[in-house]
C-alpha positions as CSV (number, residue, x, y, z in Angstrom):
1,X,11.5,-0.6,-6.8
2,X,11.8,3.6,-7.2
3,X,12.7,5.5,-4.5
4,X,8.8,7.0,-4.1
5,X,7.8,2.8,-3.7
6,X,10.7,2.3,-1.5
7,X,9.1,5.6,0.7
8,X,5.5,4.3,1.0
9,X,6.8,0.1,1.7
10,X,9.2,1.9,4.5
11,X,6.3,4.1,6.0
12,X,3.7,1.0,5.7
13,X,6.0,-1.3,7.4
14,X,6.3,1.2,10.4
15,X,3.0,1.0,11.1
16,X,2.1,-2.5,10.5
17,X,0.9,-4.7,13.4
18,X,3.5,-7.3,14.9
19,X,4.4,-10.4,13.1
20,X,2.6,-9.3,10.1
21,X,5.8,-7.5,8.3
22,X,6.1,-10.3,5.9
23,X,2.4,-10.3,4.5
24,X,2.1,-6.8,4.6
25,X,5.5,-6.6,2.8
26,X,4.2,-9.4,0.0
27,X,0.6,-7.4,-0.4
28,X,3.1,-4.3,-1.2
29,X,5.6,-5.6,-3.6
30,X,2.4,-7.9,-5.3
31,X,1.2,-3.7,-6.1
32,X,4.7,-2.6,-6.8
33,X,4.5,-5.3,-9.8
34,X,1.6,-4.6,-11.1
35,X,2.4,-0.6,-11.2
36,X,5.5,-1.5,-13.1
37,X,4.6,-3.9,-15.6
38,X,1.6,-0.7,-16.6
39,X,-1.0,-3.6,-15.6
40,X,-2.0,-1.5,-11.6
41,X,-6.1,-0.4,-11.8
42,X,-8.2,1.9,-9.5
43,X,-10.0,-2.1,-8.8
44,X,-6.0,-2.8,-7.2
45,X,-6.3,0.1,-5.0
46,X,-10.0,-0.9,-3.9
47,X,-8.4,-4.3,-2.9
48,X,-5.4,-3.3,-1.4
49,X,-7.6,-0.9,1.2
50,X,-9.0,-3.6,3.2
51,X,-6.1,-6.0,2.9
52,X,-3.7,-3.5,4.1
53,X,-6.1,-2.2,7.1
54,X,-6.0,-5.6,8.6
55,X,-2.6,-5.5,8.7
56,X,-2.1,-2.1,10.3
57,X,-2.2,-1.4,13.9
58,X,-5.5,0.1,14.7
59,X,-3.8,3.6,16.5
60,X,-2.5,4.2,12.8
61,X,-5.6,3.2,10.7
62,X,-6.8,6.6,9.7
63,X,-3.1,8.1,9.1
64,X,-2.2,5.3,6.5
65,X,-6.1,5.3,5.1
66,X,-5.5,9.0,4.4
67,X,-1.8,8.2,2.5
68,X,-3.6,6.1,0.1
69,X,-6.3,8.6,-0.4
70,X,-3.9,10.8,-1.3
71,X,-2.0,8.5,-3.7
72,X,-5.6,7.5,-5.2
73,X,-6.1,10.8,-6.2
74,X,-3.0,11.5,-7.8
75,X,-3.4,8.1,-9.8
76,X,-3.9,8.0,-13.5
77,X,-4.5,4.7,-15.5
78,X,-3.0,4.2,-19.0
């Protein structure tokens, strides 16, 4: 994991609803994977939206939406 991975899995976690760390955590590192074997699509990001929202507590919803928004628009495919 880089440092800029370790950032957004630490910022994530922060703001993740109680006692769903650990499945927030695997829907994270599953990404991290994919982004380093070269193999992570815009289609991952789609999914990873919605999976991720329901883990998040609601008050932080829009803050982490926006974070990926920004990181979407920034990502390039090979």
């Amino acid at each position: 994991m880089n440092n800029k991975q370790e950032q957004f899995l630490n910022y994530i976690l922060k703001r993740v609803q109680d006692g769903k760390i650990d499945e927030a955590q695997a829907l994270i590192n599953e990404n991290f994977k994919k982004q380093e074997a070269g193999t992570f699509t815009r289609a991952d990001i789609g999914e990873f939206i919605p999976k991720i929202t329901m883990l998040i507590k609601p008050n932080h919803v829009d803050e982490v939406h926006n974070v990926i928004q920004e990181f979407a628009a920034t990502f390039s495919e090979k």
